[in-house]
PDB file as gemmi writes it, atoms N, CA and C in Angstrom:
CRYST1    1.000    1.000    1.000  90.00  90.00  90.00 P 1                      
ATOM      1  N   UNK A   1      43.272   5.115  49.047  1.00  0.00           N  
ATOM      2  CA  UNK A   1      42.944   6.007  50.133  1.00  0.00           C  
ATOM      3  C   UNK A   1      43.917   7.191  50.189  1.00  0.00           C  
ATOM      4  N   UNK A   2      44.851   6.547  50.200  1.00  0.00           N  
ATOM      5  CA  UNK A   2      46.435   7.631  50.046  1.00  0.00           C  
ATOM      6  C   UNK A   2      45.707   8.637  48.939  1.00  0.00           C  
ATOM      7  N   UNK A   3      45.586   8.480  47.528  1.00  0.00           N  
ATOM      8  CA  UNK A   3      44.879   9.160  47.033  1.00  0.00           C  
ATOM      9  C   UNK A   3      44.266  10.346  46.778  1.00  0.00           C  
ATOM     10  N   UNK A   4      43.228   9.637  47.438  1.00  0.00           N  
ATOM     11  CA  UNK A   4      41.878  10.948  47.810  1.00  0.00           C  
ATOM     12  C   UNK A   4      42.023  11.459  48.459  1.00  0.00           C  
ATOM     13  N   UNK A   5      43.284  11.159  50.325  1.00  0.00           N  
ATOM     14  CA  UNK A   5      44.030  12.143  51.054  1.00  0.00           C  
ATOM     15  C   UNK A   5      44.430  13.751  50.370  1.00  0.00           C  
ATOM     16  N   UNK A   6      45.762  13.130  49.387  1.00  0.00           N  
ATOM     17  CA  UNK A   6      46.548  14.002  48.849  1.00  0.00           C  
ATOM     18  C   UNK A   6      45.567  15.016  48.112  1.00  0.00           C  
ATOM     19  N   UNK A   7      44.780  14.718  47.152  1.00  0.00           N  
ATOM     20  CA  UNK A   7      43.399  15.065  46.394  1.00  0.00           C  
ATOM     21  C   UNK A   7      42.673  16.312  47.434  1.00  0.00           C  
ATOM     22  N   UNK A   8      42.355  15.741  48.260  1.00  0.00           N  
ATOM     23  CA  UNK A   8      41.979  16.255  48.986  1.00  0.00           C  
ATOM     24  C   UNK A   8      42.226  17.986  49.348  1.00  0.00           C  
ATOM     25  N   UNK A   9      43.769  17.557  50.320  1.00  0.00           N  
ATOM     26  CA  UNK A   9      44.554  18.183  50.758  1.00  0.00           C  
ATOM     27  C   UNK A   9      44.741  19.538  49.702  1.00  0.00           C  
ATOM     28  N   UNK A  10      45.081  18.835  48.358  1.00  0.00           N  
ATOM     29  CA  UNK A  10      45.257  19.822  46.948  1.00  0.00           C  
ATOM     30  C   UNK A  10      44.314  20.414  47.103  1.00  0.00           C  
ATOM     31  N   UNK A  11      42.775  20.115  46.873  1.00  0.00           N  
ATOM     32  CA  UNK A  11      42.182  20.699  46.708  1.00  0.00           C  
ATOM     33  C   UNK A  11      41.502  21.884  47.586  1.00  0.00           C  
ATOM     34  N   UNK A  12      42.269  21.621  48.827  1.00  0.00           N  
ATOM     35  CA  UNK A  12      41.903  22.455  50.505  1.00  0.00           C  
ATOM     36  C   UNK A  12      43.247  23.586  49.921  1.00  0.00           C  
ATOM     37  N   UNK A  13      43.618  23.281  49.815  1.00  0.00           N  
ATOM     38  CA  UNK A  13      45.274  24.048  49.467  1.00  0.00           C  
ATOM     39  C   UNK A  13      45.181  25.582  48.470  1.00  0.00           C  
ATOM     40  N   UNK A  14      44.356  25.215  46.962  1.00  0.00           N  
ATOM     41  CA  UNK A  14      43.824  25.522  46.228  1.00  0.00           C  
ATOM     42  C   UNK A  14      42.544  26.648  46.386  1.00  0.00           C  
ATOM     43  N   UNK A  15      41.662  26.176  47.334  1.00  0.00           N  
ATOM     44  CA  UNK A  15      40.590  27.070  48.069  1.00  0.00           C  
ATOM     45  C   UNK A  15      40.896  28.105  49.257  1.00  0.00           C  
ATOM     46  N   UNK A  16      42.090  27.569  50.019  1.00  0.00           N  
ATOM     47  CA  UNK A  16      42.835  29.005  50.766  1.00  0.00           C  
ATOM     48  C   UNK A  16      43.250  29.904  50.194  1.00  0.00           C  
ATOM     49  N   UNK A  17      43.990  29.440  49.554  1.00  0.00           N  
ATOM     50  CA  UNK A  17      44.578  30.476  48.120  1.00  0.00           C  
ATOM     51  C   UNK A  17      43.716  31.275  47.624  1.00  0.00           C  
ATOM     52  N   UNK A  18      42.824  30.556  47.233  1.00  0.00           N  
ATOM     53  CA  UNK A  18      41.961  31.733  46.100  1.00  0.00           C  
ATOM     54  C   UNK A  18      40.923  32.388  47.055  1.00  0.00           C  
ATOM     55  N   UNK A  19      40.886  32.327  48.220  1.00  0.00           N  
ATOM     56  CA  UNK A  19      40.236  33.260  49.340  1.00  0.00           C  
ATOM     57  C   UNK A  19      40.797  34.425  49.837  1.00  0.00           C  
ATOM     58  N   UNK A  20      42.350  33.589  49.807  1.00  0.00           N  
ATOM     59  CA  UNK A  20      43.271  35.253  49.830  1.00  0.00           C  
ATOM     60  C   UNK A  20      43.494  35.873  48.950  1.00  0.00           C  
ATOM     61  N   UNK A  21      43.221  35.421  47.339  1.00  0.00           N  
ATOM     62  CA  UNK A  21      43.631  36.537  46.201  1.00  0.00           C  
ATOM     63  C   UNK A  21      42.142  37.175  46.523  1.00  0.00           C  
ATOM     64  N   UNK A  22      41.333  36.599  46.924  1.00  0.00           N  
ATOM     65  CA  UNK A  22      39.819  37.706  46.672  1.00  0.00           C  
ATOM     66  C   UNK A  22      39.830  38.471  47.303  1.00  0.00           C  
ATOM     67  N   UNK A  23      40.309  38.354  48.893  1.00  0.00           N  
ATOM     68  CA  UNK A  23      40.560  39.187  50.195  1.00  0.00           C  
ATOM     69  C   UNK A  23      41.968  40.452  49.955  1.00  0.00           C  
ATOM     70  N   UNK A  24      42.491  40.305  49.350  1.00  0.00           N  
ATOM     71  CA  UNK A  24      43.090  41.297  48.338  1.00  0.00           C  
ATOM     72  C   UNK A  24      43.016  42.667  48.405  1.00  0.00           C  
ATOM     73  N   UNK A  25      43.758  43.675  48.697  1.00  0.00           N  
ATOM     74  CA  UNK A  25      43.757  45.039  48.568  1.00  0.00           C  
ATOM     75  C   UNK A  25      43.244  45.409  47.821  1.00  0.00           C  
ATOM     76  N   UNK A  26      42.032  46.868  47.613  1.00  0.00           N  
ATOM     77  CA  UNK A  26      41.851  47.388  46.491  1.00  0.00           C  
ATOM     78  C   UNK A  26      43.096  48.131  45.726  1.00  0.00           C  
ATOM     79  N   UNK A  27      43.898  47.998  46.623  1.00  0.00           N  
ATOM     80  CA  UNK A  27      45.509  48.990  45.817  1.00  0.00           C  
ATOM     81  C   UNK A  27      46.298  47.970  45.073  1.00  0.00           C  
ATOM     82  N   UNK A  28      45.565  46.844  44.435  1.00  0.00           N  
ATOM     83  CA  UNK A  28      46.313  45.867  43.521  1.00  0.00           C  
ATOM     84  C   UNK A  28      46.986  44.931  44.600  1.00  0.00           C  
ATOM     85  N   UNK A  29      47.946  43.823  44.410  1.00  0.00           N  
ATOM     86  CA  UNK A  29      47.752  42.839  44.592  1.00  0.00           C  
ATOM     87  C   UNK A  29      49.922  42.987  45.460  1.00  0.00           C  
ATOM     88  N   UNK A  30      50.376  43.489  44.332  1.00  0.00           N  
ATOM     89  CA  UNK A  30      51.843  44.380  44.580  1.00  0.00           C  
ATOM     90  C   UNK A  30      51.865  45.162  46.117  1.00  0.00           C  
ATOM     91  N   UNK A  31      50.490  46.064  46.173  1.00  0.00           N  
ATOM     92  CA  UNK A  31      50.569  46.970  47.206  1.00  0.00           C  
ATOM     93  C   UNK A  31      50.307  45.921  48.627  1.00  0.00           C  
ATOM     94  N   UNK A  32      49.580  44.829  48.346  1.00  0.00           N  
ATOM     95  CA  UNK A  32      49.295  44.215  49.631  1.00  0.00           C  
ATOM     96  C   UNK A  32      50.264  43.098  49.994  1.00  0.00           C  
ATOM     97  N   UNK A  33      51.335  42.941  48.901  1.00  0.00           N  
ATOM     98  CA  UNK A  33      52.657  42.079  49.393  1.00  0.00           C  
ATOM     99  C   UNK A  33      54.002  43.115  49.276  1.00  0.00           C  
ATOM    100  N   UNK A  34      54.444  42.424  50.907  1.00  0.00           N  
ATOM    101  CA  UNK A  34      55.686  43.322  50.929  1.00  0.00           C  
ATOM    102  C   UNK A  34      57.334  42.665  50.077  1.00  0.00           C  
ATOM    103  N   UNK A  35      58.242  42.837  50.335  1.00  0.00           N  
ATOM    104  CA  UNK A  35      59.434  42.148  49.263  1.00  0.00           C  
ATOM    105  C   UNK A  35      59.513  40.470  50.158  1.00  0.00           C  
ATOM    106  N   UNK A  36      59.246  40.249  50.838  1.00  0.00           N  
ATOM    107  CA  UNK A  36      59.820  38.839  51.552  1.00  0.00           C  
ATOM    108  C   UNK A  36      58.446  38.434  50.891  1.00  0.00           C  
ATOM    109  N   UNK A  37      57.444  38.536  50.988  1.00  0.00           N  
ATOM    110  CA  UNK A  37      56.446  37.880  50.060  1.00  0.00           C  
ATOM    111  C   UNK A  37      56.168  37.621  48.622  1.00  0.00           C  
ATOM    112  N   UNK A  38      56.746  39.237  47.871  1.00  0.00           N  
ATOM    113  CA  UNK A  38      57.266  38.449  46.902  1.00  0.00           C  
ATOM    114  C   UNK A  38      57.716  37.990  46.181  1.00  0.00           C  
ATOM    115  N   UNK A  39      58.971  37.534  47.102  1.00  0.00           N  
ATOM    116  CA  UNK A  39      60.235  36.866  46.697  1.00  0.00           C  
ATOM    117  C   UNK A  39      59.698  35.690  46.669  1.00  0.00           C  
ATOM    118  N   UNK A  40      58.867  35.284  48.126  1.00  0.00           N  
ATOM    119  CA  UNK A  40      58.260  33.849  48.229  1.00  0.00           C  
ATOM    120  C   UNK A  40      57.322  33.793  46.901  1.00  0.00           C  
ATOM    121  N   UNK A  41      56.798  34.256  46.485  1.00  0.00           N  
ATOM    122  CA  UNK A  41      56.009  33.677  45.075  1.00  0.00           C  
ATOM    123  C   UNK A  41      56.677  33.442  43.918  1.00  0.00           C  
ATOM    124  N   UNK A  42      57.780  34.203  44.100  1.00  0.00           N  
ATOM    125  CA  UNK A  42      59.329  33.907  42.607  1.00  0.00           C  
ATOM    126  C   UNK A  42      59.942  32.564  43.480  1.00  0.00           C  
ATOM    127  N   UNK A  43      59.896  32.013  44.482  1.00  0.00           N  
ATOM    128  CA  UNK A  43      61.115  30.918  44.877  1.00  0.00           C  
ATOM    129  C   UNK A  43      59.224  29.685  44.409  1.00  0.00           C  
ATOM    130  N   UNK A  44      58.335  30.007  45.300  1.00  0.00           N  
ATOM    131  CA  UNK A  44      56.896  29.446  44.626  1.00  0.00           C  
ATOM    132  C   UNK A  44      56.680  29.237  42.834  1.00  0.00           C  
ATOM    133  N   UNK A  45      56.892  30.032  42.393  1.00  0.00           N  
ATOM    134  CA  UNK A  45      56.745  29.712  41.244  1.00  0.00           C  
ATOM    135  C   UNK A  45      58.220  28.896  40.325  1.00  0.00           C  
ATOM    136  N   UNK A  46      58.950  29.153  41.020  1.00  0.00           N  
ATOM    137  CA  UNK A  46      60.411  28.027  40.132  1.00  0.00           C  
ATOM    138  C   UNK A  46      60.215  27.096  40.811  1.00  0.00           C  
ATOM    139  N   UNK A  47      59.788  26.609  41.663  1.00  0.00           N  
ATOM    140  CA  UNK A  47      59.671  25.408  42.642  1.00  0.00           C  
ATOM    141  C   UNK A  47      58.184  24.592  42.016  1.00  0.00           C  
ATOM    142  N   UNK A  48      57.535  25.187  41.551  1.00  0.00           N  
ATOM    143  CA  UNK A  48      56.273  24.663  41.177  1.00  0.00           C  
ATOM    144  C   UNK A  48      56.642  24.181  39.805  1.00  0.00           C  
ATOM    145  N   UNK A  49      57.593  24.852  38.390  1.00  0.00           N  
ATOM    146  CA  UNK A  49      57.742  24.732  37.265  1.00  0.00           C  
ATOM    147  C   UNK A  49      58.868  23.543  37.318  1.00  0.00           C  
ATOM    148  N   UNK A  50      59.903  23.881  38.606  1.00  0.00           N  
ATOM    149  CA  UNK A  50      60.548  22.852  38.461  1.00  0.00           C  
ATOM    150  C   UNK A  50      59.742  21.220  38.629  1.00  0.00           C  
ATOM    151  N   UNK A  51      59.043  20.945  39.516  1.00  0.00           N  
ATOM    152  CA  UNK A  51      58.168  19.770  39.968  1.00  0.00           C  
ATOM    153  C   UNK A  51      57.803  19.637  38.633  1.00  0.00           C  
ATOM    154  N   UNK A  52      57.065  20.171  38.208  1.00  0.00           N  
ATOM    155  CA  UNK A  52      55.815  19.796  37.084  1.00  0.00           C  
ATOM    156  C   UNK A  52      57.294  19.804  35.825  1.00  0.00           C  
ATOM    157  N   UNK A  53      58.021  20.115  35.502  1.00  0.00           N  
ATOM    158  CA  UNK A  53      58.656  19.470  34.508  1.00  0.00           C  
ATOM    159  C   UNK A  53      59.660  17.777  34.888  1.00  0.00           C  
ATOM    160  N   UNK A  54      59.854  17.807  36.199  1.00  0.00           N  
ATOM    161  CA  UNK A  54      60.095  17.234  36.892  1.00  0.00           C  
ATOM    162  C   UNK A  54      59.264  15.434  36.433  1.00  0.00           C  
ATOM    163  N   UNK A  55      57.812  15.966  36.645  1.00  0.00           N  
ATOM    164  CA  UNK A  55      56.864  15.170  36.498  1.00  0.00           C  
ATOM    165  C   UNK A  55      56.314  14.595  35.181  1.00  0.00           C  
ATOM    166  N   UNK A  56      56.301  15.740  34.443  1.00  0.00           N  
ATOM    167  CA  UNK A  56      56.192  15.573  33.076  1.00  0.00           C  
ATOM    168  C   UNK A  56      57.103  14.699  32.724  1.00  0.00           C  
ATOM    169  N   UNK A  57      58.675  14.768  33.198  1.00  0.00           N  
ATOM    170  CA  UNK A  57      59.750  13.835  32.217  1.00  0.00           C  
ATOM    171  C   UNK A  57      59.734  12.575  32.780  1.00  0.00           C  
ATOM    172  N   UNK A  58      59.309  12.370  33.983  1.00  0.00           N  
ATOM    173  CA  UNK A  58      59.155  10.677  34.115  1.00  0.00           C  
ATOM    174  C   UNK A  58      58.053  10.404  33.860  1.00  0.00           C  
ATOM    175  N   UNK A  59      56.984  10.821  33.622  1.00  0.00           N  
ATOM    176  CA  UNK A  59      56.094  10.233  33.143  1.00  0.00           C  
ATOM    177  C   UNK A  59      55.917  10.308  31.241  1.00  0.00           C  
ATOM    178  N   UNK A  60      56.959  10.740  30.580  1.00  0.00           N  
ATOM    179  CA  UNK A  60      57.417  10.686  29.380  1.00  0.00           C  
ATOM    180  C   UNK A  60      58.050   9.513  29.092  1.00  0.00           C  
ATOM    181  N   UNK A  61      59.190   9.611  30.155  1.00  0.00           N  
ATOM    182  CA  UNK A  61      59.856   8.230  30.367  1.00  0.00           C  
ATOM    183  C   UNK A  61      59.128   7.043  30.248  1.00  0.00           C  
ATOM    184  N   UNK A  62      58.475   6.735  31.368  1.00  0.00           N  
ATOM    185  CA  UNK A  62      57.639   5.874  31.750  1.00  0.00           C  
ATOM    186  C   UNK A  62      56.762   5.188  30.017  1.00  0.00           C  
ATOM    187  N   UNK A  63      56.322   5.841  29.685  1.00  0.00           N  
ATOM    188  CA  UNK A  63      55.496   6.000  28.346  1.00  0.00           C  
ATOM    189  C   UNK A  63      56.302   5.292  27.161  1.00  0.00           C  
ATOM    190  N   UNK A  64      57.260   6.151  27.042  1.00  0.00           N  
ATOM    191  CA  UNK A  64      58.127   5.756  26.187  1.00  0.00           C  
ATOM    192  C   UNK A  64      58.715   4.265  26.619  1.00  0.00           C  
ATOM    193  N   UNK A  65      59.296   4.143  27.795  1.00  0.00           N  
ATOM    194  CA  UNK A  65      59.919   2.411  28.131  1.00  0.00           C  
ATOM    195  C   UNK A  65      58.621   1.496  27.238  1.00  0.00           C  
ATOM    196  N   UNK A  66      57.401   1.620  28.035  1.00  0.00           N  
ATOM    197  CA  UNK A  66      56.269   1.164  27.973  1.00  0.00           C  
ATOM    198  C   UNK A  66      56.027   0.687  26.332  1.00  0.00           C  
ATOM    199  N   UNK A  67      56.349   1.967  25.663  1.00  0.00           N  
ATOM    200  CA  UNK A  67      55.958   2.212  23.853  1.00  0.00           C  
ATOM    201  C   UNK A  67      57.052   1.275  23.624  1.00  0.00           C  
ATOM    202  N   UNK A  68      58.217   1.264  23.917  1.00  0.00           N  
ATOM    203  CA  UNK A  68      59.386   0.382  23.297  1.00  0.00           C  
ATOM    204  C   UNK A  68      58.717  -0.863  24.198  1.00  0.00           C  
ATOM    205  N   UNK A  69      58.767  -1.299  24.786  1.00  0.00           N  
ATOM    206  CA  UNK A  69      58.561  -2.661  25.375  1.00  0.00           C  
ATOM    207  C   UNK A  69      57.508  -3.334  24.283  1.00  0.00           C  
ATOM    208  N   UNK A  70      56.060  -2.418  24.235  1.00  0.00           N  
ATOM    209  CA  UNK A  70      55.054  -3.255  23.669  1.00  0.00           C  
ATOM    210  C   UNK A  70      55.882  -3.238  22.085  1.00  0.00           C  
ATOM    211  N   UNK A  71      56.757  -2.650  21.225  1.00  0.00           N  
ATOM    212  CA  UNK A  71      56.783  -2.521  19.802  1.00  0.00           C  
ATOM    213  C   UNK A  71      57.627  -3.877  19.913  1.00  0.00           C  
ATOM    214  N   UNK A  72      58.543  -4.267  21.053  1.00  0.00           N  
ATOM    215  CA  UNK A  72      59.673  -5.006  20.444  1.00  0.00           C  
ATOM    216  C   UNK A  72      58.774  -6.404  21.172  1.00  0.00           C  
ATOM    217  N   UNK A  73      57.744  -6.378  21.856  1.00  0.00           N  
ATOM    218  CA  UNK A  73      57.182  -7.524  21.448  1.00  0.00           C  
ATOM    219  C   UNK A  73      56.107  -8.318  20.571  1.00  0.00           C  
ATOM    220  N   UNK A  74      55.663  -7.004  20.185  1.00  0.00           N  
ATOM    221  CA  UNK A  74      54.690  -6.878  18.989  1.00  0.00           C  
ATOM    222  C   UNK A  74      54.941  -5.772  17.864  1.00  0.00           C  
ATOM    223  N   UNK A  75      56.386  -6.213  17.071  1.00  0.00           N  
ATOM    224  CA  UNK A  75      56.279  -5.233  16.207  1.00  0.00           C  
ATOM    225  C   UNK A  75      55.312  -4.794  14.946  1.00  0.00           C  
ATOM    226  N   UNK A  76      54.640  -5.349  15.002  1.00  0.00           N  
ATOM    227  CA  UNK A  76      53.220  -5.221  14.001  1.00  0.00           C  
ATOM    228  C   UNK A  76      52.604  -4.769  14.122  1.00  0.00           C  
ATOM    229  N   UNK A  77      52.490  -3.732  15.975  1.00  0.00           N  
ATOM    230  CA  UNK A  77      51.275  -3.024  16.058  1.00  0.00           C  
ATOM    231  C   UNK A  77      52.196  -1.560  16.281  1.00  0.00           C  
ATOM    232  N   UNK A  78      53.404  -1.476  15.564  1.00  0.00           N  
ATOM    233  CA  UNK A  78      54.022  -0.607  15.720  1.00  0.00           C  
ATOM    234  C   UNK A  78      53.872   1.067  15.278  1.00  0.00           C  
ATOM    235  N   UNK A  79      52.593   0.621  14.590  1.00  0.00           N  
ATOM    236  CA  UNK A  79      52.311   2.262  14.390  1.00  0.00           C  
ATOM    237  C   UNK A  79      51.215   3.021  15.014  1.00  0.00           C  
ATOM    238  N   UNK A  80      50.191   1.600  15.489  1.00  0.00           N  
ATOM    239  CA  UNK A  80      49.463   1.855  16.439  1.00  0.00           C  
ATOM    240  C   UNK A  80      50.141   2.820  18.013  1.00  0.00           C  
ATOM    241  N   UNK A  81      50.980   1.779  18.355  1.00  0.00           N  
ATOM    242  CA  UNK A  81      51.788   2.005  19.049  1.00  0.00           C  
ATOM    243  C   UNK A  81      51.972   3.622  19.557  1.00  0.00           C  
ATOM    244  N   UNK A  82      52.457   3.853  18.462  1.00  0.00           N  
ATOM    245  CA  UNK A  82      53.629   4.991  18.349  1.00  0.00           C  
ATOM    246  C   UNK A  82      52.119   6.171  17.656  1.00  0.00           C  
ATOM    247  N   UNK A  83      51.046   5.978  17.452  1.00  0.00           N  
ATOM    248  CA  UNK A  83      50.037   7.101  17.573  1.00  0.00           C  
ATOM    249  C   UNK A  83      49.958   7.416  18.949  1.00  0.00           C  
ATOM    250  N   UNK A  84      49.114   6.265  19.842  1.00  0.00           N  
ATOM    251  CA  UNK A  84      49.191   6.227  20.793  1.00  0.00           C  
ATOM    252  C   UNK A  84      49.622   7.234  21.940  1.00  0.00           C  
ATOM    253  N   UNK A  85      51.350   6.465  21.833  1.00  0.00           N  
ATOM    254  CA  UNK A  85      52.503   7.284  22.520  1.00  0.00           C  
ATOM    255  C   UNK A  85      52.534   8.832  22.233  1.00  0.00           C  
ATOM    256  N   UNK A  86      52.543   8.939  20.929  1.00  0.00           N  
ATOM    257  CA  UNK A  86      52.355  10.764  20.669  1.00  0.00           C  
ATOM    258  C   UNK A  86      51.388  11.423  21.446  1.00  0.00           C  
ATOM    259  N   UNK A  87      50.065  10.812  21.467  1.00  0.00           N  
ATOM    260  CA  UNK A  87      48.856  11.498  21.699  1.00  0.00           C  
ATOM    261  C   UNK A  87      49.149  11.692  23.165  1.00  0.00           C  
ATOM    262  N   UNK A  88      49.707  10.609  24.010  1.00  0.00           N  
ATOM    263  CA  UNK A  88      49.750  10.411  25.286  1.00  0.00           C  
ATOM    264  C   UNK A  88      50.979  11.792  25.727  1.00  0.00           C  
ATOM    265  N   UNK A  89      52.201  11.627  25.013  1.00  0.00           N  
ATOM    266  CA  UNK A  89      52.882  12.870  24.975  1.00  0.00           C  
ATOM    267  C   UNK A  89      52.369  14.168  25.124  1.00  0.00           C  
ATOM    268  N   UNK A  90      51.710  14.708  24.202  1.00  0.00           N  
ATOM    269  CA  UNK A  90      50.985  16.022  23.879  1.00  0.00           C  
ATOM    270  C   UNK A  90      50.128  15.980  25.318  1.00  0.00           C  
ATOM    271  N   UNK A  91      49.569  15.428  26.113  1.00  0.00           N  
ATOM    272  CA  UNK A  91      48.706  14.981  26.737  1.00  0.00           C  
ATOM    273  C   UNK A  91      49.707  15.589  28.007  1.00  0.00           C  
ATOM    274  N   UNK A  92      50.579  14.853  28.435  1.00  0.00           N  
ATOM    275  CA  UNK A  92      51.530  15.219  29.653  1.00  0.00           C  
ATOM    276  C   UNK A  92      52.303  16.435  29.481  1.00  0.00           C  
ATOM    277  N   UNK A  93      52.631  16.731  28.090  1.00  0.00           N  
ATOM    278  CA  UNK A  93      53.052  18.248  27.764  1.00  0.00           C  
ATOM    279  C   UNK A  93      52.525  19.347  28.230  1.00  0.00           C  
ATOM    280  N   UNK A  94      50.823  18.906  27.590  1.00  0.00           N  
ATOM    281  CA  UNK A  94      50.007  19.980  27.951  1.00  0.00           C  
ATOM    282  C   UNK A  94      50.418  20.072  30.052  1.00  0.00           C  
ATOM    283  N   UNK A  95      50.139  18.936  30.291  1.00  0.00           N  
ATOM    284  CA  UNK A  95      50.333  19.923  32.122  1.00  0.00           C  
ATOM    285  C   UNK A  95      51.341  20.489  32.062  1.00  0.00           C  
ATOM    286  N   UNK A  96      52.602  20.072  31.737  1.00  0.00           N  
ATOM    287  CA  UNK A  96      53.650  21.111  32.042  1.00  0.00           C  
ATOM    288  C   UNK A  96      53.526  22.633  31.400  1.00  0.00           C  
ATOM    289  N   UNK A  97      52.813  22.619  29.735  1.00  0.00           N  
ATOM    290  CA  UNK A  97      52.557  24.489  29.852  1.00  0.00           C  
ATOM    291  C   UNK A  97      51.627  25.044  30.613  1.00  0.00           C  
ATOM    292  N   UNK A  98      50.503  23.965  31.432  1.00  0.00           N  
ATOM    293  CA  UNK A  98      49.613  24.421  32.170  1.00  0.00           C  
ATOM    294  C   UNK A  98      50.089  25.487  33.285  1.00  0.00           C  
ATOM    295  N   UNK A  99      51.402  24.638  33.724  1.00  0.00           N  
ATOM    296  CA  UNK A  99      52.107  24.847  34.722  1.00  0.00           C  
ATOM    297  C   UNK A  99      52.663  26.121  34.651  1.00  0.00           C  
ATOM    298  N   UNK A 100      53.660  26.324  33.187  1.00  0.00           N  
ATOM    299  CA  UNK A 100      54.419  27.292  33.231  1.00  0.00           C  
ATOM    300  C   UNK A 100      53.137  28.609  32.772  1.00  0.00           C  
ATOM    301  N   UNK A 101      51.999  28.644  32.188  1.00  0.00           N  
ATOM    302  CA  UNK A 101      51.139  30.131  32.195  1.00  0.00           C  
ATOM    303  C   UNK A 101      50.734  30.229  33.617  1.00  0.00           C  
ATOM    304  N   UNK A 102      50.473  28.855  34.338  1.00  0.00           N  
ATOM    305  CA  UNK A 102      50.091  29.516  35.595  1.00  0.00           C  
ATOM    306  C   UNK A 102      51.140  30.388  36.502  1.00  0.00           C  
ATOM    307  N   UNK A 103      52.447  29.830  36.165  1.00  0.00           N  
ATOM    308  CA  UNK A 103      54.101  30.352  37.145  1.00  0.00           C  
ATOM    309  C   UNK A 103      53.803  31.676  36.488  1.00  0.00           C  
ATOM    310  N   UNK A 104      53.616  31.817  34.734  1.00  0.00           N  
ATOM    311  CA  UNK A 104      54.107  33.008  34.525  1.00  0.00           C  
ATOM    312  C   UNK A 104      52.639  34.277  34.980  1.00  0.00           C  
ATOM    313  N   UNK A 105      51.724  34.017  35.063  1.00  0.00           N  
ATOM    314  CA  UNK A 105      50.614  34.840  35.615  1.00  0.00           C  
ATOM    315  C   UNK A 105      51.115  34.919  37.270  1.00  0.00           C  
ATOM    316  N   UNK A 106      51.444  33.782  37.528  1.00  0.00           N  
ATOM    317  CA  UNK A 106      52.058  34.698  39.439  1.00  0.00           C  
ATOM    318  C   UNK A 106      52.784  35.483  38.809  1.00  0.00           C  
ATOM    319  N   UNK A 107      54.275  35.453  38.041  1.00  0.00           N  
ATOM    320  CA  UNK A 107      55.477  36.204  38.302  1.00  0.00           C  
ATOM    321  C   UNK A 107      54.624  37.687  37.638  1.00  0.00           C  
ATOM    322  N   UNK A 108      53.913  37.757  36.669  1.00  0.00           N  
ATOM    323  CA  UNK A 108      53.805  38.884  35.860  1.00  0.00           C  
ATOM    324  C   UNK A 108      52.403  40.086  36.530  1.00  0.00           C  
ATOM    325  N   UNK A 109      51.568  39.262  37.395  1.00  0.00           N  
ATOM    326  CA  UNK A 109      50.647  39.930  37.695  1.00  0.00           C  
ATOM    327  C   UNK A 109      50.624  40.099  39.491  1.00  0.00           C  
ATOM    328  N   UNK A 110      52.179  39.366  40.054  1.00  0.00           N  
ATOM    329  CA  UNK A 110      52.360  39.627  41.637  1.00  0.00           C  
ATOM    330  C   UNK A 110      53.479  41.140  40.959  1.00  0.00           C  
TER     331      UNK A 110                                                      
END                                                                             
């Protein structure tokens, strides 16, 4: 339940947002934020890159304990294993550059 709350919430969060980039000045996006705003999208965007790498490394962690646990009790499926673990890697990587083109499209186009 907790869940689909948070889910939720994200996804309400997500749809304000992109109502105010549409609602948007025709004088670009710069002209309709003043400096305290956006400063708040530079402290927004290191705060967002920090989390999501944040997130990415324990759930690397996590993976990896997991990959060593199953090899050292089944070392025979150890290459299985360790495909696996890579693919799952690349996998949690990808959100974190998700993260950082989205930080760097705020910083470069606010």
């Amino acid at each position: 339940m907790r869940k689909m709350f948070v889910a939720f919430l994200s996804i309400a969060a997500v749809l304000i947002m992109c109502s105010l980039a549409v609602a948007a000045e025709e004088g670009g996006v710069r002209a309709a934020l003043d400096s305290s705003a956006l400063g708040m999208v530079y402290v927004g965007a290191a705060i967002g890159m920090s989390l999501a790498a944040l997130g990415c490394g324990i759930g690397q962690g996590i993976g990896l304990k997991g990959a060593c646990e199953a090899t050292a009790r089944n070392p025979e499926a150890g290459n299985k294993i360790m495909t696996t673990m890579l693919l799952g890697f690349a996998f949690i990587e990808s959100l974190a550059i998700y993260a950082l083109v989205i930080n760097l499209i705020l910083l470069f186009v606010m």
